[in-house]
C-alpha positions as CSV (number, residue, x, y, z in Angstrom):
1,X,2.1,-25.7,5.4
2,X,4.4,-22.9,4.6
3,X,2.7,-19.8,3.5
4,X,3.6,-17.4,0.4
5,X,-0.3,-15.7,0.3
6,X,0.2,-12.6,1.7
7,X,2.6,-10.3,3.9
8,X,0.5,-10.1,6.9
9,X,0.2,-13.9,7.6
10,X,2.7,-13.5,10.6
11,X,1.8,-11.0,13.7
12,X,4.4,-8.4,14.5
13,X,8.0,-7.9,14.3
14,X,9.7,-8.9,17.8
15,X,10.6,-5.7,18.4
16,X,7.2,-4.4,18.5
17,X,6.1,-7.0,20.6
18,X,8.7,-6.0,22.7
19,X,8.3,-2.5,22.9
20,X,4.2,-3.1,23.3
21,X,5.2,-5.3,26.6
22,X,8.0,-3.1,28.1
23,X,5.0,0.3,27.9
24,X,2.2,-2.1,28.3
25,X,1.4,-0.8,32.2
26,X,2.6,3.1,31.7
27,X,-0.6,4.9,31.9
28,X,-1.4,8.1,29.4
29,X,-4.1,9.5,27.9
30,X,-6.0,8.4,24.6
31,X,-6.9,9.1,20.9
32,X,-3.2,9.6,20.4
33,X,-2.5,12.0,22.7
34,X,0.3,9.8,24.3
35,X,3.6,10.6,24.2
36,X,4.8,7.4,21.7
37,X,2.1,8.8,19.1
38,X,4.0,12.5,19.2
39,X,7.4,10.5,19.1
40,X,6.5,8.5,16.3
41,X,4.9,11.3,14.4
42,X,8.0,13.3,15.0
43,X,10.3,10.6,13.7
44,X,8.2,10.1,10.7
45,X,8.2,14.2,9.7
46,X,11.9,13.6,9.8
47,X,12.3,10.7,7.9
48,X,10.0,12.2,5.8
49,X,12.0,15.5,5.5
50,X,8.9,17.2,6.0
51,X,8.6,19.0,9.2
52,X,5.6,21.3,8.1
53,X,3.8,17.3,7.5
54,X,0.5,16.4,9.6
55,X,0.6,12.6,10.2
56,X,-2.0,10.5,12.1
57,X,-2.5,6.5,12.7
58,X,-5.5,4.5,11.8
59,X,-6.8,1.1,12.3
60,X,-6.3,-0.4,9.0
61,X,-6.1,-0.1,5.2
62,X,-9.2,-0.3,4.0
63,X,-10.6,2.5,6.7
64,X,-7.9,4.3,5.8
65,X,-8.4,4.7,2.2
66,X,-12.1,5.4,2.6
67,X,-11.5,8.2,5.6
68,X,-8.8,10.1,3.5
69,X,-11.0,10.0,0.9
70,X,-14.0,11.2,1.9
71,X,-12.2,13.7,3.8
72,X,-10.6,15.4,1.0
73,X,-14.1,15.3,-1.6
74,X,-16.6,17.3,-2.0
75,X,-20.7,15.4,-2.1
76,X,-20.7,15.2,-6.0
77,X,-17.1,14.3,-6.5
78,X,-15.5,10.9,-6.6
79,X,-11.9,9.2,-6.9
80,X,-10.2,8.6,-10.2
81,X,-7.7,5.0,-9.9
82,X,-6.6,2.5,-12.4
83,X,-9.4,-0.1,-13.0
84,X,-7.3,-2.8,-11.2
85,X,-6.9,0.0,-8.1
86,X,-6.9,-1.4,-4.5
87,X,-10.1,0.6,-3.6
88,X,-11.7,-0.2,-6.8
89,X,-11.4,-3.8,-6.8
90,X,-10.5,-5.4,-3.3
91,X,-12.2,-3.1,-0.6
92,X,-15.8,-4.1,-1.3
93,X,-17.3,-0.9,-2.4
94,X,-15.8,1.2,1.3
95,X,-15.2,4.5,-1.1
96,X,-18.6,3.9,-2.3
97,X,-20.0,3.2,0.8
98,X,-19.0,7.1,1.9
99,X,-21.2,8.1,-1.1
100,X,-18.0,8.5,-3.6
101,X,-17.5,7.1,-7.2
102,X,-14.6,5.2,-7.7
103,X,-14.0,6.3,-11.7
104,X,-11.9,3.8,-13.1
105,X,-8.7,4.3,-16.0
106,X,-7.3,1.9,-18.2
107,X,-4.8,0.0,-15.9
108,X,-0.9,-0.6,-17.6
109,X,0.7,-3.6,-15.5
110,X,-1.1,-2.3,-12.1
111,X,-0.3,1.8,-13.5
112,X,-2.1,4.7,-14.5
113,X,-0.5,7.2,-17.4
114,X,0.0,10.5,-17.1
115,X,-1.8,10.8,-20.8
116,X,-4.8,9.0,-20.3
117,X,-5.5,10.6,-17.6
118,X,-4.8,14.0,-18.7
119,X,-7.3,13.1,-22.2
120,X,-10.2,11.9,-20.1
121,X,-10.3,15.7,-17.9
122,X,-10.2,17.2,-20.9
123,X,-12.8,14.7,-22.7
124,X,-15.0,15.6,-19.0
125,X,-14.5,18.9,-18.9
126,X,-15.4,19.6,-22.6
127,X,-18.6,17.7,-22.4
128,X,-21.8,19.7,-22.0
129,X,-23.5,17.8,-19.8
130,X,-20.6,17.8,-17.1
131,X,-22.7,19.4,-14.1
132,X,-25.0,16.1,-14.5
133,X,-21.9,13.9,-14.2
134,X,-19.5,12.8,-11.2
135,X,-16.6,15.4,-11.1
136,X,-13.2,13.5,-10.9
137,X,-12.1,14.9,-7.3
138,X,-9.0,13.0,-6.5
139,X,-6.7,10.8,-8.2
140,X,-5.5,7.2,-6.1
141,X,-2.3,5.4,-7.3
142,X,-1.0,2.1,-5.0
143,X,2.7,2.1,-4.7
144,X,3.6,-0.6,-5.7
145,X,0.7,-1.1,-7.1
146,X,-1.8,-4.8,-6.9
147,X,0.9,-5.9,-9.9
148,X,4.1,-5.9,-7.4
149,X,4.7,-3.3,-10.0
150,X,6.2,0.4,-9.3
151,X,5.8,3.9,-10.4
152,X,9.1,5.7,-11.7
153,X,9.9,9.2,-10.0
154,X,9.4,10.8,-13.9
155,X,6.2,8.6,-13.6
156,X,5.3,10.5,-10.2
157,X,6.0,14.0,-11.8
158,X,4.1,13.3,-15.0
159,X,0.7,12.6,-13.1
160,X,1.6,15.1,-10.4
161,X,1.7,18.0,-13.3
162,X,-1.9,17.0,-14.3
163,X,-3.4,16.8,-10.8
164,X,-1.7,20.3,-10.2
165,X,-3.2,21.6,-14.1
166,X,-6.7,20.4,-12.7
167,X,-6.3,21.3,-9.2
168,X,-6.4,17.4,-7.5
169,X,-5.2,16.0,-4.7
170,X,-2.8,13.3,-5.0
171,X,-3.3,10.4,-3.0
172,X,-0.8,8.0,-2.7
173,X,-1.8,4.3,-1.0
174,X,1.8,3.2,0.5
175,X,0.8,-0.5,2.3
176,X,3.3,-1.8,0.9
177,X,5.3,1.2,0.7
178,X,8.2,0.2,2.5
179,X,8.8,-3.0,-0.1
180,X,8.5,-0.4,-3.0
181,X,11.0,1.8,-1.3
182,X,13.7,-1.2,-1.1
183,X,13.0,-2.6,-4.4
184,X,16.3,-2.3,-7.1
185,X,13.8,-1.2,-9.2
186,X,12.9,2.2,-7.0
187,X,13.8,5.8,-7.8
188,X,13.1,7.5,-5.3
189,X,13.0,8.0,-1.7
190,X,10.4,8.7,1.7
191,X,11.8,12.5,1.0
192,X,11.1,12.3,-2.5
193,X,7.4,10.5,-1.8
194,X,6.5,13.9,0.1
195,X,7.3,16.0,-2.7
196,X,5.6,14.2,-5.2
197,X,1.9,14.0,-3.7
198,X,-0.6,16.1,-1.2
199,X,-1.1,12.7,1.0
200,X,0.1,9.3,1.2
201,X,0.1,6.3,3.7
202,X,3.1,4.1,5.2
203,X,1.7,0.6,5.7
204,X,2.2,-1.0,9.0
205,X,0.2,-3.5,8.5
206,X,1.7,-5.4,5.7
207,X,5.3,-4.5,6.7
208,X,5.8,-5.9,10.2
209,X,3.0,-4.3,12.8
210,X,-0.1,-5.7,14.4
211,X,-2.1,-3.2,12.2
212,X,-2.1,-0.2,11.7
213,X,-1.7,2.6,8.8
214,X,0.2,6.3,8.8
215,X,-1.6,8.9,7.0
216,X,0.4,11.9,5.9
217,X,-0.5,15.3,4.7
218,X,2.2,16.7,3.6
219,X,1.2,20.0,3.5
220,X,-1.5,19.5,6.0
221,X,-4.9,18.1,6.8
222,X,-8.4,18.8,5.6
223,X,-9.9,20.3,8.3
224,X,-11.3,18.4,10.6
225,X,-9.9,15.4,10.0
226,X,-9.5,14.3,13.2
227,X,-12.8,14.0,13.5
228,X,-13.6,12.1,10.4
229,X,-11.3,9.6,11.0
230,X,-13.7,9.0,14.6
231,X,-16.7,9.1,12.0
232,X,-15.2,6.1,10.1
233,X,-14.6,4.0,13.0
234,X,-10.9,4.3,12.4
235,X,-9.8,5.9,15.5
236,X,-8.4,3.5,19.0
237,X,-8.8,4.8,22.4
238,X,-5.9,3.2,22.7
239,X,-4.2,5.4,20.3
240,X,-0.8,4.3,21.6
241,X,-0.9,0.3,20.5
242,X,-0.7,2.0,17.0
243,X,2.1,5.1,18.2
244,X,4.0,2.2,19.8
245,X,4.4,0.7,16.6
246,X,5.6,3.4,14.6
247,X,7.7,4.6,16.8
248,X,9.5,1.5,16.9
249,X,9.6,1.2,13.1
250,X,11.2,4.1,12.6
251,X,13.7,3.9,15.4
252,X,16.5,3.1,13.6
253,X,15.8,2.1,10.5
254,X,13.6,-0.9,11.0
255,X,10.8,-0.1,8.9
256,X,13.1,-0.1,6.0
257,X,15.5,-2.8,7.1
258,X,12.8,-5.7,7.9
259,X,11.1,-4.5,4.2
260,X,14.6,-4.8,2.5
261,X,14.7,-8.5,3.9
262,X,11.8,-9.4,2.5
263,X,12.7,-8.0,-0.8
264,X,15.5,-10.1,-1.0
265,X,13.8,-13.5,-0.2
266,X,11.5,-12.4,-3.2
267,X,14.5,-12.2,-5.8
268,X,15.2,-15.4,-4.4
269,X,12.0,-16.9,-5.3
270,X,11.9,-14.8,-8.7
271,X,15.2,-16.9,-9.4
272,X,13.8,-19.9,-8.3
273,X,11.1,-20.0,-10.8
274,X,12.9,-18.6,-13.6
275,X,15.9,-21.4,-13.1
276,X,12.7,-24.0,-12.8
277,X,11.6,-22.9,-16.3
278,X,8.7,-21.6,-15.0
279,X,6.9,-17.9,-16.9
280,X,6.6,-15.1,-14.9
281,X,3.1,-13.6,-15.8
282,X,5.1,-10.4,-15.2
283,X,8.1,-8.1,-13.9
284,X,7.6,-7.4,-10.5
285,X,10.4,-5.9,-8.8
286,X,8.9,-6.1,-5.1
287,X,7.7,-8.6,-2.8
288,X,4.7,-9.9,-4.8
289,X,5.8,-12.4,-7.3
290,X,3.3,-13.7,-10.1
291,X,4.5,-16.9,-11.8
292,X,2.3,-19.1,-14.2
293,X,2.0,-22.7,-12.6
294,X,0.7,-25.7,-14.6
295,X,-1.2,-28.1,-13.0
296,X,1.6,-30.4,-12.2
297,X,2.4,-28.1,-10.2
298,X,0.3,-27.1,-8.3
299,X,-0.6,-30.2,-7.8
300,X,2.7,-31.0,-6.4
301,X,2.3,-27.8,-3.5
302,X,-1.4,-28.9,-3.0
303,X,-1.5,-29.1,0.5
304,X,1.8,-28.0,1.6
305,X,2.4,-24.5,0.1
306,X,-0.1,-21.8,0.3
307,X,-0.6,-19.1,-2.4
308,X,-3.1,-17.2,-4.4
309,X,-4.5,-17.9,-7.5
310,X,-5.1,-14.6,-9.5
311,X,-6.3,-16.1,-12.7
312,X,-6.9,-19.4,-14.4
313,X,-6.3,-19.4,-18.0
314,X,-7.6,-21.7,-21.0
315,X,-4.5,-23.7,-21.2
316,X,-4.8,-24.7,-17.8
317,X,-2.1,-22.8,-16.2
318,X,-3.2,-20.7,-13.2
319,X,-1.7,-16.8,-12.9
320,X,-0.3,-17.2,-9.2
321,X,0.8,-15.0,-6.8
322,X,3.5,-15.6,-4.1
323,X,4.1,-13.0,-1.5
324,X,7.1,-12.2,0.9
325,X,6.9,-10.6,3.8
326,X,9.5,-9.0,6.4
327,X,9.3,-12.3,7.9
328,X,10.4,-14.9,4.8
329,X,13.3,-16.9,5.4
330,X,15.4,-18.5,3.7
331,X,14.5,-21.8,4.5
332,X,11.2,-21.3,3.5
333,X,12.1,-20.7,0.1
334,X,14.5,-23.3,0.1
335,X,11.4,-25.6,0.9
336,X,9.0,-24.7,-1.8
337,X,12.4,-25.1,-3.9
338,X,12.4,-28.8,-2.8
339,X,8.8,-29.1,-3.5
340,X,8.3,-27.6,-7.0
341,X,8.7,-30.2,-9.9
């Protein structure tokens, strides 16, 4: 069975694993006070360009989301994302579990627009009745977003200019940040990221570690939020399995080297289907692929290719997704090539 599903089907880069074994019996002390977790945190401020940046490593995704969050909201406000927003759709209510709203947009190929979200503060604020009403708090973008798709640099500065007219953090979910970063497509850089938002994340998970997320602030932390990220169950003892990671990530280039690769297997397989015949449900320039497959096909992978089915639709085609990850090869797609009719 070869796999296209996600980009964390595999465990870690060798690397990793190699730098995990060759630290694995040096003893230091906990909750990311060892010496990797400084390293790594120094080498992401650098890469970064941001050296007045406060980064910190949590378990996963979804805790991740939730703790920077609830962190940066006050009781009555809540988080503004497009409707088809990672923690509005796929993380089981965790933002609303911390007692926040997720308040939903209109969603434009995975994207929210500077204009409609500029018109809905100013259709909240002029309402009367406000003070009985959830007060948009935050706004979330995915980059790329649950489309594949990505958010132009103009884009960036357009809902940047109405978070700063309203006075709103920008929160930036990067787990896949490292695909977006090495797309054709993409305009800007890891530098550029920190000017354009208050706080974003680089995604281990999904781009070549065990697990494990980097939050950072780049012009600092709430306060306290060490101690909310303990409150959310996101926080290791073993701080450095995540600082280990990183560090090796960013030695050299890897983070975006391994993410490259896998952007380059996904061209492959955008050229396979288009030289197949087959639609492409739309223009994703990243590692996430969605492709229309009729039911000959997918009769013809049944069994030997794995992928996820986004949407069935009344003609009998399915909406599919096939993923890429830093660990694709070539001969993978070479074998669903063989395979698809």
């Amino acid at each position: 069975m070869i796999s296209f599903t996600c980009d964390y089907t595999e465990g870690a880069h060798p690397a990793i694993l190699e730098a995990l074994l060759q630290t694995n019996m040096d003893q230091q002390p906990g909750y990311g006070a060892d010496v990797y977790t400084e390293h790594a945190k120094a080498l992401i401020k650098e890469a970064c360009a941001c050296p007045r940046a406060d980064v910190f490593f949590l378990v996963g995704g979804t805790q991740t989301n939730s703790t920077i969050i609830a962190s940066l909201l006050h009781d009555v406000e809540g988080a503004v994302a497009a409707e088809t927003g990672h923690i509005a759709v796929h993380e089981a209510g965790a933002v609303e579990y911390t007692g926040h709203k997720v308040l939903t947009l209109p969603q434009h190929q995975g994207k929210m627009e500077a204009g409609e979200l500029k018109a809905y503060l100013e259709r909240f604020y002029a309402d009367g009745s406000f003070d009985h009403m959830v007060f948009p708090g935050l706004v979330y973008l995915s980059f790329p977003t649950e489309y594949g798709t990505l958010y132009s640099k103009a884009e960036l500065k357009a809902i940047q200019a109405v978070c700063r007219e309203y006075k709103l953090p920008l929160f930036i979910d990067g787990a896949r940040l490292g695909y977006g970063l090495m797309s054709p497509a993409c305009d800007i850089s890891l530098a550029d990221l920190a000017t354009l938002c208050d706080v974003f994340t680089i995604g281990g998970t999904k781009v070549g570690a065990l697990c494990g997320e980097a939050v950072v602030f780049t012009g600092g932390a709430p306060r306290h939020f060490f101690t909310t990220v303990k409150q959310h169950g996101a926080l290791l003892a073993k701080g450095r399995l995540l600082g280990i990671q990183f560090e090796t990530l960013f030695t050299d280039g890897l983070y975006l080297k391994i993410a490259q690769g896998a952007i380059e297997r996904a061209m492959e397989l955008r050229q396979l289907f288009i030289g197949k015949g087959y639609e492409l449900f739309l223009d994703s320039p990243t590692n996430q692929q969605f492709v229309l497959l009729t039911p000959v096909a997918a009769a013809a992978l049944e069994g030997k290719v794995a992928y996820e089915v986004w949407e069935r639709l009344p003609d009998g085609r399915s909406v599919t997704r096939f993923a890429t990850s830093w660990a694709t090869t070539t001969e993978q797609i070479a074998a669903l090539a063989a395979l698809l009719p």
